[in-house]
NUBA-421863 format. One record per residue: residue number from 1; residue in three letters; x negated, y negated, z negated of N, C-alpha, C in turn. Coordinates in Angstrom, 3 decimals, decimal comma. Layout:
% NUBA-421863
(rec NUM; 'ALA'; (X; Y; Z); (X; Y; Z); (X; Y; Z));
...
***
This chain:
% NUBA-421863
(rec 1; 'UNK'; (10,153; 29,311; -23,552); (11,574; 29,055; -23,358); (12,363; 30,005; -24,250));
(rec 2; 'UNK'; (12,936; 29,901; -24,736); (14,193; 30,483; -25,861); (14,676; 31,336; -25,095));
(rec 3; 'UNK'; (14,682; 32,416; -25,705); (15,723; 33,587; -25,354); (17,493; 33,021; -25,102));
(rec 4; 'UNK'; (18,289; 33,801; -23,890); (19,272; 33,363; -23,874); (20,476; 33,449; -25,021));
(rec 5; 'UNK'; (21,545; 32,873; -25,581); (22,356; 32,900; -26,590); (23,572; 33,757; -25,755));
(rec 6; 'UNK'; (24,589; 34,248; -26,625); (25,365; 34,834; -26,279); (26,103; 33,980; -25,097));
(rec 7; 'UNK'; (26,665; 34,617; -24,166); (27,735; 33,620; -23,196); (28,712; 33,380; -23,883));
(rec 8; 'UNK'; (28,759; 32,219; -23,313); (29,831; 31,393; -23,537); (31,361; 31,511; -22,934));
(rec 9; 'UNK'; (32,107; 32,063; -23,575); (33,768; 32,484; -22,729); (33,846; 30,698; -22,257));
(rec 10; 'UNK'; (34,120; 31,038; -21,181); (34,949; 30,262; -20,423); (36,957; 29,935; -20,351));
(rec 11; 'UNK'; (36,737; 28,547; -20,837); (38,038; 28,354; -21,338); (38,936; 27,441; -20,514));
(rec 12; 'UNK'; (39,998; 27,222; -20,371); (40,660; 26,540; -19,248); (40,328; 25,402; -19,025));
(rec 13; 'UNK'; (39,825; 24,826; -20,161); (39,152; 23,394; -20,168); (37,544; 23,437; -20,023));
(rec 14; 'UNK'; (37,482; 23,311; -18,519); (36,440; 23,443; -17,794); (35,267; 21,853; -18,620));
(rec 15; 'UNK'; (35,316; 20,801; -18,783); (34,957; 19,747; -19,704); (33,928; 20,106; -21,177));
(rec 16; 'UNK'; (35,165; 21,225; -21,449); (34,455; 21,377; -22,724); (33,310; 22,318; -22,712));
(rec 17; 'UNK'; (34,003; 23,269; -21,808); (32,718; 24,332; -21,396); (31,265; 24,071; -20,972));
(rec 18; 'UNK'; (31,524; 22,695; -20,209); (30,459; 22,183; -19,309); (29,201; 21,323; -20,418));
(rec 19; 'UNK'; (29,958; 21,096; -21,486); (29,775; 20,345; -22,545); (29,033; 21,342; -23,753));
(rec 20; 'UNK'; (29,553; 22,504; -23,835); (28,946; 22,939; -24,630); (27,569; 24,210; -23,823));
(rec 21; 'UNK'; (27,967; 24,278; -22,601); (26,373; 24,586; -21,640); (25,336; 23,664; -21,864));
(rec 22; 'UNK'; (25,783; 22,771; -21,997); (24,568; 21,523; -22,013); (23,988; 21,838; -22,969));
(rec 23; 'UNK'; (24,826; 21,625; -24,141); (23,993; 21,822; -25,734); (23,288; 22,946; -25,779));
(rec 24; 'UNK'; (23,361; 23,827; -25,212); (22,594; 24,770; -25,266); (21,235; 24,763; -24,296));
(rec 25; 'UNK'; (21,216; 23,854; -23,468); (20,561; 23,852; -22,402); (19,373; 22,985; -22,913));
(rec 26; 'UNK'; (19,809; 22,415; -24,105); (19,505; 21,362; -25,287); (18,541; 22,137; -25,861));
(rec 27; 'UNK'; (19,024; 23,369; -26,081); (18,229; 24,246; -26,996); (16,944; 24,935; -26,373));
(rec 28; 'UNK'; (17,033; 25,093; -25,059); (16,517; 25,629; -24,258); (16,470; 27,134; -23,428));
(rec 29; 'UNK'; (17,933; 27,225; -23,407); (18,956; 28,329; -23,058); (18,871; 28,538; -21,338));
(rec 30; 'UNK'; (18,141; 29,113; -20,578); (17,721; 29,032; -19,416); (19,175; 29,662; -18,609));
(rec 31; 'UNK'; (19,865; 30,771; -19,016); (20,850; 31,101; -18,709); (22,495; 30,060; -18,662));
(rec 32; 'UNK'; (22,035; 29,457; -19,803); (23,031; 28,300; -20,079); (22,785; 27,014; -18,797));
(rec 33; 'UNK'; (21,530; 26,817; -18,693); (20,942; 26,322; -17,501); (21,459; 26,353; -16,031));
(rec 34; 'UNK'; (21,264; 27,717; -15,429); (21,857; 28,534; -14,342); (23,559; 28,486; -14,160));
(rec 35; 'UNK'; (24,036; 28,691; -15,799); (25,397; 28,257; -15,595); (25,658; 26,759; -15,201));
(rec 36; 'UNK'; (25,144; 26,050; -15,498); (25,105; 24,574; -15,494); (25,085; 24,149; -14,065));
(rec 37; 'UNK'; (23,961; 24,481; -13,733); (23,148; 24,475; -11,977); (24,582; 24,953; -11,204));
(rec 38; 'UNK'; (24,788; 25,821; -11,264); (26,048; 26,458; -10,196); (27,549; 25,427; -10,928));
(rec 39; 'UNK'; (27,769; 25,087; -11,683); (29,051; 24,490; -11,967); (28,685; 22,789; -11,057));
(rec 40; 'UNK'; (27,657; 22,191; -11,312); (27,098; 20,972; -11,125); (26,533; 20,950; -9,763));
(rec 41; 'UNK'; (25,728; 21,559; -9,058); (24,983; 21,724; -7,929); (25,771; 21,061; -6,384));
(rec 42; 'UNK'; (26,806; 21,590; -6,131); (27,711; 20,875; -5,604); (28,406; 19,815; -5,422));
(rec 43; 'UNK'; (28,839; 19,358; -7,129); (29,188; 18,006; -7,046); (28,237; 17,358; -6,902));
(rec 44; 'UNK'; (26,792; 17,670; -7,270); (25,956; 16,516; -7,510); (25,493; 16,224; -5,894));
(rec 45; 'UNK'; (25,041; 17,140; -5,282); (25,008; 16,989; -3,759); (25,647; 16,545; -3,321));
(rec 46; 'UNK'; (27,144; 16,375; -3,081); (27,968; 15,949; -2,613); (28,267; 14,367; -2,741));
(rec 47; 'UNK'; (28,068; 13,354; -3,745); (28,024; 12,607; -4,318); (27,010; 11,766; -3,853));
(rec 48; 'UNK'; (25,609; 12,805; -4,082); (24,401; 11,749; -3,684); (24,572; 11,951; -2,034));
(rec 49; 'UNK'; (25,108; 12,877; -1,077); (24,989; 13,005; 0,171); (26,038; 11,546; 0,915));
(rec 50; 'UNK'; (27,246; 11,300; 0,019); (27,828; 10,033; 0,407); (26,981; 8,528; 0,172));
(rec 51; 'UNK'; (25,817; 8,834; -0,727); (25,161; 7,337; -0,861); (24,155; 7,610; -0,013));
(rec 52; 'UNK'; (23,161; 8,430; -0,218); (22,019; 8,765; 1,008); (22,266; 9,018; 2,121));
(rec 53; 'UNK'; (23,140; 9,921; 2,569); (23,919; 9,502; 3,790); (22,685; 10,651; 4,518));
(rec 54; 'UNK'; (21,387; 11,156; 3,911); (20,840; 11,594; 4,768); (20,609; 13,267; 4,221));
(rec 55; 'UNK'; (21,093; 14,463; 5,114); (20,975; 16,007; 4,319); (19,501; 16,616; 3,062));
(rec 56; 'UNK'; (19,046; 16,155; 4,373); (17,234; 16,703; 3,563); (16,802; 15,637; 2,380));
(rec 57; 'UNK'; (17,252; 14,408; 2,184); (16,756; 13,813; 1,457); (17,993; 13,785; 0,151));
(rec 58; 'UNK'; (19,125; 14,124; 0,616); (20,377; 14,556; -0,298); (19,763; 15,636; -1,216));
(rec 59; 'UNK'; (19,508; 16,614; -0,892); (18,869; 18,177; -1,445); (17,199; 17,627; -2,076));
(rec 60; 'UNK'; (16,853; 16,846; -1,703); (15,688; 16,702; -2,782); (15,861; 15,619; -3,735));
(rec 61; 'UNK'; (17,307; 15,055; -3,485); (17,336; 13,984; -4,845); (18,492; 14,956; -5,415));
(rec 62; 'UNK'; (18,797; 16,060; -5,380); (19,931; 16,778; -6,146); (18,862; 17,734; -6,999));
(rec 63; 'UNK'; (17,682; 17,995; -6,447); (17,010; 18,974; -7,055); (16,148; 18,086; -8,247));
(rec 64; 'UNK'; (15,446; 16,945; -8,214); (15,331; 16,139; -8,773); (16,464; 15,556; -10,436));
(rec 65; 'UNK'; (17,497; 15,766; -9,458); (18,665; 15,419; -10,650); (19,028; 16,026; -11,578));
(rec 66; 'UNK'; (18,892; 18,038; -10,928); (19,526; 18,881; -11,865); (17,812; 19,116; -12,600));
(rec 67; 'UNK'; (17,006; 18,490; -12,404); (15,536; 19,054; -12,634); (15,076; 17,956; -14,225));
(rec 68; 'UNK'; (15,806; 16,745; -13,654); (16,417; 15,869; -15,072); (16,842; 16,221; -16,324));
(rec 69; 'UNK'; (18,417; 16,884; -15,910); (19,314; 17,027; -16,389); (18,675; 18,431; -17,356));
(rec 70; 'UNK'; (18,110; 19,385; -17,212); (17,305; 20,255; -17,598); (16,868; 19,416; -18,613));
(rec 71; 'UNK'; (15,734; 18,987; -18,178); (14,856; 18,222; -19,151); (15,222; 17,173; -20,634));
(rec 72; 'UNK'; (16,138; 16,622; -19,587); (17,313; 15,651; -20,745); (18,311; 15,419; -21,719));
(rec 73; 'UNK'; (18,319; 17,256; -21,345); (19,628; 17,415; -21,829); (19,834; 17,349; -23,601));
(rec 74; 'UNK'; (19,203; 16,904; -24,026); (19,203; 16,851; -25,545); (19,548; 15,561; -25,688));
(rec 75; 'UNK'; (19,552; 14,533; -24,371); (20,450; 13,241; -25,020); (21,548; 12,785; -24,678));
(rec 76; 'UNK'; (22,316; 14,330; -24,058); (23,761; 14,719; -22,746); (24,509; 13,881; -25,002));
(rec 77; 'UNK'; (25,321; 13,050; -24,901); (26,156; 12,754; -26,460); (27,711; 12,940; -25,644));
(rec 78; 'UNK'; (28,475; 14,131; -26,328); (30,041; 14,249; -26,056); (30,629; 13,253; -26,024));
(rec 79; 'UNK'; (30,356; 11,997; -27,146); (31,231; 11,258; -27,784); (30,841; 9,748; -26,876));
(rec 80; 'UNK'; (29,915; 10,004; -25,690); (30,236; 8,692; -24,753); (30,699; 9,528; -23,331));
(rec 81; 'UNK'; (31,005; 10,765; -23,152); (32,064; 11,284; -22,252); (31,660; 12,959; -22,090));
(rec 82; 'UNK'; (32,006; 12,897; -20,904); (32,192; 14,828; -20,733); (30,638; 14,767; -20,218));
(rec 83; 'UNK'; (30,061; 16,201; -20,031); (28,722; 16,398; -19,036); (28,849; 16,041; -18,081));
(rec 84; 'UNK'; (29,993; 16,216; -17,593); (30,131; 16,388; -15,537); (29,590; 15,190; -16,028));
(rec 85; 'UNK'; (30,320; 13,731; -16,471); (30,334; 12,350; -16,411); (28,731; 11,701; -16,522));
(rec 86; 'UNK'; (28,380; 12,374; -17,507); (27,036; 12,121; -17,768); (26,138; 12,801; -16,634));
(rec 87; 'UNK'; (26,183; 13,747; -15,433); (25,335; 14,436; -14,742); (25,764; 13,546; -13,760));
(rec 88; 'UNK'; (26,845; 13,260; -13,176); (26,904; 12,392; -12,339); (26,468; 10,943; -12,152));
(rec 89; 'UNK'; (26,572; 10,640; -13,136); (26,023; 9,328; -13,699); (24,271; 9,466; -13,050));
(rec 90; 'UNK'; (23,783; 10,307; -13,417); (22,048; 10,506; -12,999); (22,469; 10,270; -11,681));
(rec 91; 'UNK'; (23,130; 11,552; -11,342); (23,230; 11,490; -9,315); (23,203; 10,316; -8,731));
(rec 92; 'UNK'; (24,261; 9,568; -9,019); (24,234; 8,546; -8,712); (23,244; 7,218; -8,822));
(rec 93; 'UNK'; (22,901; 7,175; -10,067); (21,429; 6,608; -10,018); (20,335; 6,821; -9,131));
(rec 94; 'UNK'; (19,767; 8,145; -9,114); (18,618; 8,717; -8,161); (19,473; 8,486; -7,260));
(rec 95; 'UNK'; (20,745; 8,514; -6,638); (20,708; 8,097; -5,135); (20,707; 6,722; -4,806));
(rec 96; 'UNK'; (21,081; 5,991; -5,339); (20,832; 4,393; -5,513); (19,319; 4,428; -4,850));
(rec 97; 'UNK'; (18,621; 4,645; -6,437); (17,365; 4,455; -6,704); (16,496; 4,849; -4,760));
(rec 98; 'UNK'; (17,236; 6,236; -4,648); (16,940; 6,445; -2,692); (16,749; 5,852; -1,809));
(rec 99; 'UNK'; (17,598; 4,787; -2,201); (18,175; 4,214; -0,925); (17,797; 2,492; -1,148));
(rec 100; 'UNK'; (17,446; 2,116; -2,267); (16,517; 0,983; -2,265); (14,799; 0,982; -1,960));
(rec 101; 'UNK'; (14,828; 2,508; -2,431); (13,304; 2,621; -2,333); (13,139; 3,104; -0,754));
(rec 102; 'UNK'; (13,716; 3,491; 0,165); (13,829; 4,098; 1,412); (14,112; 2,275; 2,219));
(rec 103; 'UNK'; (14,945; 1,248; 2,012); (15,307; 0,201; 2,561); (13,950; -0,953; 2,364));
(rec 104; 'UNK'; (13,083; -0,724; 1,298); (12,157; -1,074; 0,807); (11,032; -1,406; 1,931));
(rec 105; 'UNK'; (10,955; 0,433; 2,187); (9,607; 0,453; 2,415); (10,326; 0,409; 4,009));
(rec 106; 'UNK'; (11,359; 0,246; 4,719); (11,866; -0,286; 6,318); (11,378; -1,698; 6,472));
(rec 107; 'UNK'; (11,775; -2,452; 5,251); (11,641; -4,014; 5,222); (10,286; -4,214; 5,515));
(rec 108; 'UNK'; (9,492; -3,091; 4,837); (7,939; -3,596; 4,743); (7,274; -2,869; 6,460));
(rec 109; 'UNK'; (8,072; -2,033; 7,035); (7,673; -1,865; 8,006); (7,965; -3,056; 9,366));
(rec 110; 'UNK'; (9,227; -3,317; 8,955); (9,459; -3,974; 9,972); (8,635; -5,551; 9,825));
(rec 111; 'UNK'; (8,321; -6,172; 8,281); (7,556; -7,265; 8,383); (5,992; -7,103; 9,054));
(rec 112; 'UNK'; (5,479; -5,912; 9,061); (4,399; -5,691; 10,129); (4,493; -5,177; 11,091));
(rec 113; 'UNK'; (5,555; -4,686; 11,332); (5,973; -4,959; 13,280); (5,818; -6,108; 13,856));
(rec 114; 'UNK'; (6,562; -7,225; 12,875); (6,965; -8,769; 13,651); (5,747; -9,229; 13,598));
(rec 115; 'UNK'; (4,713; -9,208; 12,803); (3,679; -10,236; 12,216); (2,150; -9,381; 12,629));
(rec 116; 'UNK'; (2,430; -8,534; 14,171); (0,767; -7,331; 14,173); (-0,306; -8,117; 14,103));
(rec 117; 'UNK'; (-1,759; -7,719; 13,948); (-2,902; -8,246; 14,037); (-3,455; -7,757; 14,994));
(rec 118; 'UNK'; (-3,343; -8,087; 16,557); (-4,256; -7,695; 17,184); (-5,634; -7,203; 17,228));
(rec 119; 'UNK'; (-6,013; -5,634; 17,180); (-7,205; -5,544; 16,730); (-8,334; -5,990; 17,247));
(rec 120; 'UNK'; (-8,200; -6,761; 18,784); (-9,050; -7,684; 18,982); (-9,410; -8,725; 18,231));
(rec 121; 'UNK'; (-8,414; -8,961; 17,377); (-8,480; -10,387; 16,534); (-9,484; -9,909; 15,366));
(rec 122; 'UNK'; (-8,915; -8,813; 15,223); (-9,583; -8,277; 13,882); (-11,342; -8,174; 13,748));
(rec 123; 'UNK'; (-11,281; -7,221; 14,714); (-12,738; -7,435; 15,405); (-13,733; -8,665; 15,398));
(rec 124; 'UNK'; (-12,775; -9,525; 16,323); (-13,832; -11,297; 16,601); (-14,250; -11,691; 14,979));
(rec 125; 'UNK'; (-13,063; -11,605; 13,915); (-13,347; -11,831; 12,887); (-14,649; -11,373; 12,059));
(rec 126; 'UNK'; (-14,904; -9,549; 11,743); (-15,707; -9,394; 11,376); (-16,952; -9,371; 12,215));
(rec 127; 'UNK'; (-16,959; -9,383; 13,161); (-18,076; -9,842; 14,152); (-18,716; -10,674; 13,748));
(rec 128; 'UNK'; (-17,678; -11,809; 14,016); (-18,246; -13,701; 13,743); (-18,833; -13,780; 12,199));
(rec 129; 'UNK'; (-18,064; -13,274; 11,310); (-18,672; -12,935; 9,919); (-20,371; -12,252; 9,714));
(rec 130; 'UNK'; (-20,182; -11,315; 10,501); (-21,607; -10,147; 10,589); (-22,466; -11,170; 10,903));
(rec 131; 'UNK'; (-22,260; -11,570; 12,515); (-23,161; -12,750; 13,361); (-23,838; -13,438; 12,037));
(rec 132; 'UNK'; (-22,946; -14,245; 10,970); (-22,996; -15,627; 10,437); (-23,931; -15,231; 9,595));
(rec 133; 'UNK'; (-23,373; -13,840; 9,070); (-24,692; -13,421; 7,680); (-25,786; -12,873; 8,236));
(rec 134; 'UNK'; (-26,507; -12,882; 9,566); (-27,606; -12,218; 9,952); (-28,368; -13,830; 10,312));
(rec 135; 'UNK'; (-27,359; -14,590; 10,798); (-27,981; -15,899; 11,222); (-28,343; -16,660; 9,239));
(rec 136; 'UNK'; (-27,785; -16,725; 8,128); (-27,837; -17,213; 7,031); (-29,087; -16,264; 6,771));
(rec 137; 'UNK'; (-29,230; -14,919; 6,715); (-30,239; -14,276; 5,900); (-31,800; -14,901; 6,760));
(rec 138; 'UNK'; (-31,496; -14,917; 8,482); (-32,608; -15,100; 9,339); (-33,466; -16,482; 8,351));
(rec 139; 'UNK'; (-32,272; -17,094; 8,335); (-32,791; -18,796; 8,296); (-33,378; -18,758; 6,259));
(rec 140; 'UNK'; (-33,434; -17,623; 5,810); (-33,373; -17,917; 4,460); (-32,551; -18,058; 3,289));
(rec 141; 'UNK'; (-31,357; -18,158; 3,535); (-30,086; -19,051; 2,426); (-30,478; -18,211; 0,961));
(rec 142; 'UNK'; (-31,341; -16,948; 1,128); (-31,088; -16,086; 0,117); (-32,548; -16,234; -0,587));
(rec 143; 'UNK'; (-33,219; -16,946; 0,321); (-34,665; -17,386; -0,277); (-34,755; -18,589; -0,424));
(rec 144; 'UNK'; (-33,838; -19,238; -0,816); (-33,373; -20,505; -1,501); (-33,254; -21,973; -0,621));
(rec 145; 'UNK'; (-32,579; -21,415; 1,015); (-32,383; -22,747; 1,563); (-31,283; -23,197; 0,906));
(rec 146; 'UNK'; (-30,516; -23,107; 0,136); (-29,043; -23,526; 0,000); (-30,068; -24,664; -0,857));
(rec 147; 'UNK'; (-30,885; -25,028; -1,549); (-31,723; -25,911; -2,299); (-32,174; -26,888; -1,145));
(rec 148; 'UNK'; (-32,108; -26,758; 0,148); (-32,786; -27,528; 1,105); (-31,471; -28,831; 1,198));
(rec 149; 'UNK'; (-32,340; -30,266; 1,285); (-31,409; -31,012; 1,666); (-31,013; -30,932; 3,435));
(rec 150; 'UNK'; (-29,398; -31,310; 3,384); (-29,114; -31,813; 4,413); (-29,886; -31,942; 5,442));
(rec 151; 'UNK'; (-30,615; -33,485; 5,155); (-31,170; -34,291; 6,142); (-32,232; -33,032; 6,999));
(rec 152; 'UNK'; (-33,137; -32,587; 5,644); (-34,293; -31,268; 5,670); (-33,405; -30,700; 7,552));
(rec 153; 'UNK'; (-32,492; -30,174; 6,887); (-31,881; -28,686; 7,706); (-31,621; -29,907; 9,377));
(rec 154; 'UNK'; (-31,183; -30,578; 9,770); (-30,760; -31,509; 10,329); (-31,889; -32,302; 11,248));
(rec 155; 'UNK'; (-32,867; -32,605; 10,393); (-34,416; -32,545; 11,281); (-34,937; -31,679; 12,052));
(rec 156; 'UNK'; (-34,779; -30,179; 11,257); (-35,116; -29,098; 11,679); (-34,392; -28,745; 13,178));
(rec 157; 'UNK'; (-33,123; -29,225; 13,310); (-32,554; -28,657; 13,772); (-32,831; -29,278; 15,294));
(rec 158; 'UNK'; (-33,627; -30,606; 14,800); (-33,434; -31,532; 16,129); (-34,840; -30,917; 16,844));
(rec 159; 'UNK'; (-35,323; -30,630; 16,301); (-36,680; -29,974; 16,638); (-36,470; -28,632; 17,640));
(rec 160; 'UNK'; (-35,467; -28,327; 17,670); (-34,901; -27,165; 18,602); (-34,902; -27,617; 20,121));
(rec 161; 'UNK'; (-34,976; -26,753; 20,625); (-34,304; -27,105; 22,190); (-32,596; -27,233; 21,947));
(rec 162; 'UNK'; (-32,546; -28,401; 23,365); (-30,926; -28,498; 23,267); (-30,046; -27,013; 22,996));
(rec 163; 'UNK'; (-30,418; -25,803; 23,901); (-29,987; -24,735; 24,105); (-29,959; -23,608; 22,458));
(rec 164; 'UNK'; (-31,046; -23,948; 22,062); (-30,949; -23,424; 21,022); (-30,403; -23,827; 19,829));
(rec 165; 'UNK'; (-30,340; -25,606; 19,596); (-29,317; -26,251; 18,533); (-27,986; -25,719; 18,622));
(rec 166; 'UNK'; (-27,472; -25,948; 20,091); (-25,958; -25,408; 20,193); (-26,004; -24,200; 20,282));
(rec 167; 'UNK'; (-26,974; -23,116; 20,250); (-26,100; -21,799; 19,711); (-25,963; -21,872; 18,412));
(rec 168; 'UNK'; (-26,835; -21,713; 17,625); (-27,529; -21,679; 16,077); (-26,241; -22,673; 15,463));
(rec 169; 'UNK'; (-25,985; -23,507; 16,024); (-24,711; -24,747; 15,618); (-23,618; -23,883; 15,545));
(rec 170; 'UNK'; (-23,202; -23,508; 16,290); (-21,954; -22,486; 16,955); (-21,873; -21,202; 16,080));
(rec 171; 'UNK'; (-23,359; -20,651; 15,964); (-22,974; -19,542; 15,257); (-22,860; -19,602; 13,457));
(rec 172; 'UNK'; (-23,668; -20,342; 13,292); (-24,164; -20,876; 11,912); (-22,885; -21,302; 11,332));
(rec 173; 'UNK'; (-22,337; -22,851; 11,893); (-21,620; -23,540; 11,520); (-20,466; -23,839; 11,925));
(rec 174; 'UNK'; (-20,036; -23,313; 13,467); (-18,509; -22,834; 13,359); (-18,296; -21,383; 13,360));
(rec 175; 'UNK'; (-18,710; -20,593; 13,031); (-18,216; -19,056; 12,066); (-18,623; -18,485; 13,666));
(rec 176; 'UNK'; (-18,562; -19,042; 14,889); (-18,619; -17,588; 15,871); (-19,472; -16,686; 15,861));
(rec 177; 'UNK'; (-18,813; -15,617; 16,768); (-20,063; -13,880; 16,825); (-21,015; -14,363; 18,113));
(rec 178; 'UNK'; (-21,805; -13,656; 17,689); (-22,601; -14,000; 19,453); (-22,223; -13,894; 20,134));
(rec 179; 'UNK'; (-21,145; -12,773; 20,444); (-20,576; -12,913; 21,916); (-19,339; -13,836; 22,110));
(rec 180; 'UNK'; (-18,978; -14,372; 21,450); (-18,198; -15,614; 21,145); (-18,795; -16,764; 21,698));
(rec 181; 'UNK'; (-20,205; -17,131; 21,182); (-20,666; -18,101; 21,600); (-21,282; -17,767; 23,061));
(rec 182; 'UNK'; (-21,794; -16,993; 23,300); (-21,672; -16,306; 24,791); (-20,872; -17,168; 25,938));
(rec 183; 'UNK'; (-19,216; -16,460; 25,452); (-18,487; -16,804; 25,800); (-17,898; -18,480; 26,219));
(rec 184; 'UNK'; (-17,917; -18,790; 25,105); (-17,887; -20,955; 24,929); (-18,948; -21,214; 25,701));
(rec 185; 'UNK'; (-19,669; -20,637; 26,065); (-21,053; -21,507; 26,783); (-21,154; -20,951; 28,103));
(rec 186; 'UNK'; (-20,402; -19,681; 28,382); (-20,538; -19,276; 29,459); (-22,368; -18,872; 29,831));
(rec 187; 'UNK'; (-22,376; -17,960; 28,939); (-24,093; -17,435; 28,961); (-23,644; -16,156; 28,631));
(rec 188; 'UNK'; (-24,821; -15,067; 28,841); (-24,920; -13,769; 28,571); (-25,056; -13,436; 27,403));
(rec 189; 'UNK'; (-24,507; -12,384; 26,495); (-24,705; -12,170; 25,867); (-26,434; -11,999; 25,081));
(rec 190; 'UNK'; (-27,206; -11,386; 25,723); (-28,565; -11,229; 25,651); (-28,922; -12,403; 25,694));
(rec 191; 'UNK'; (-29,023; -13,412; 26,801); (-29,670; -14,805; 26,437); (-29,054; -15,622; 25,216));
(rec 192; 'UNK'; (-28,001; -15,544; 24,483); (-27,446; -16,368; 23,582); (-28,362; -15,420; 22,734));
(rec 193; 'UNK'; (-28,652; -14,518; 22,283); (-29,398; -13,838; 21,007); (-30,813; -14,030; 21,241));
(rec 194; 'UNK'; (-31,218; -14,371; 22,428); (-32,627; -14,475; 22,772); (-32,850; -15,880; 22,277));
(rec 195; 'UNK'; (-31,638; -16,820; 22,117); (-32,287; -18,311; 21,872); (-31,889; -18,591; 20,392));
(rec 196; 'UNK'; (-30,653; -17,556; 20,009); (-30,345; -18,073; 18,573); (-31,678; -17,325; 17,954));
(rec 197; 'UNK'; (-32,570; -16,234; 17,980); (-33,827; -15,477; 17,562); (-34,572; -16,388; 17,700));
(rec 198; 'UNK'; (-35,005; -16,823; 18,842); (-35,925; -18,343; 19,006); (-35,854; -19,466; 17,809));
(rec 199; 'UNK'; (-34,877; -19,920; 17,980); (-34,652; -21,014; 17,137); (-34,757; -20,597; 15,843));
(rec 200; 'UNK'; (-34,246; -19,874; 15,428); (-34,500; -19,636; 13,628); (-35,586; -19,091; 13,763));
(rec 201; 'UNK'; (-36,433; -18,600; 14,162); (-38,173; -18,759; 14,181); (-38,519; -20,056; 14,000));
(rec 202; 'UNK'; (-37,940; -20,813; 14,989); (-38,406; -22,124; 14,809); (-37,723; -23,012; 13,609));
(rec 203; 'UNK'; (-37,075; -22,566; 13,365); (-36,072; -23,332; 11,529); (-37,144; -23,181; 10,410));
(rec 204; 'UNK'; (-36,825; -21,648; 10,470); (-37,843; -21,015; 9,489); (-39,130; -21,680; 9,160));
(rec 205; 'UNK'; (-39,827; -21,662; 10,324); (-41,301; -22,471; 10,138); (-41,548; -23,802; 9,829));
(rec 206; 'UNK'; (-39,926; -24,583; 10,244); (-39,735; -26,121; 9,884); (-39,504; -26,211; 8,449));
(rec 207; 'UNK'; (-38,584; -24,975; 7,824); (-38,349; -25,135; 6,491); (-39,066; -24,329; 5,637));
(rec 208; 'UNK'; (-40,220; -24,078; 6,135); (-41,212; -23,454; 5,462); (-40,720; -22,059; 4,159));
(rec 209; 'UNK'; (-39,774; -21,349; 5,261); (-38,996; -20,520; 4,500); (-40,090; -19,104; 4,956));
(rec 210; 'UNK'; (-40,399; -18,170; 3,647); (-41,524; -16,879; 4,270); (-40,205; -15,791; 4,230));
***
């Protein structure tokens, strides 16, 4: 960082002064800086505290602003207005910018308030999923039944006991978890796994899957 330049007398025309802190602040005049911070610090708080509306989040978009304005200041141009005009101009932006990004992320809270996923729901889901891929791997799909015709799988199936077609049906081919199908059938959990295990023993050996 550059050593500080001589101070700057302060002249009745507070504008120009503020204007030629900058340029120096341009240069990288840390003192010129500090003058800047204390002339600006106030208005800029004040300004963003009427759009944010909120204290603590006022003071971290002012620190943000003058933390800019530091950084930027080499493209502060006299000749499209004074500094104040141009520092305020940021303030006001970052508080905008606050208060869409703060209304944002309310909107997105409140659309998953209205719309929850019961984590029961959530659950049955990957359950019934788990169930489906232990019943697909049992029966083969990965040792190339998906190659089996129809009719093949459909013979096989008749070859089951009644009890065991309609679990293996249920779990296989409408997506349920075992205890799902449990449930629809009004059976125990343990006996629905005792007959869907049965039966794909008995698939297996029909579709001559090893």
């Amino acid at each position: 960082m550059r050593a500080s330049e001589p101070e700057l007398p302060r002249p009745e025309d507070g504008d120009r002064y503020l204007d030629g802190l900058l340029a120096r602040v341009a240069r990288g005049d840390q003192a010129a800086f500090e003058a800047v911070y204390d002339d600006l610090a106030g208005p800029v708080y004040g300004l963003i505290l009427r759009v944010v509306r909120d204290p603590a989040q006022s003071e971290e978009v002012s620190q943000e602003v003058l933390l800019e304005i530091w950084r930027s200041a080499s493209r502060f141009d006299p000749a499209k207005g004074t500094a104040a005009t141009w520092a305020m101009t940021i303030a006001h932006r970052r508080a905008v910018d606050r208060v869409r990004s703060a209304a944002a992320a309310a909107a997105r809270e409140q659309r998953t308030a209205e719309v929850p996923v019961p984590h029961d729901a959530v659950a049955d889901v990957v359950e019934a999923s788990l169930d489906a891929e232990r019943v697909r791997r049992a029966l083969g799909v990965e040792a190339g039944l998906h190659n089996v015709g129809d009719r093949v799988v459909r013979r096989c199936l008749d070859g089951l006991t009644e009890s065991q077609r309609e679990s293996i049906t249920l779990a296989y081919y409408g997506g349920y978890s075992y205890r799902q199908v449990g449930e629809r059938l009004g059976i125990a959990l343990s006996t629905i796994k005792t007959r869907i295990r049965d039966g794909l023993i008995r698939m297996r050996d029909c579709l001559g899957v090893s």
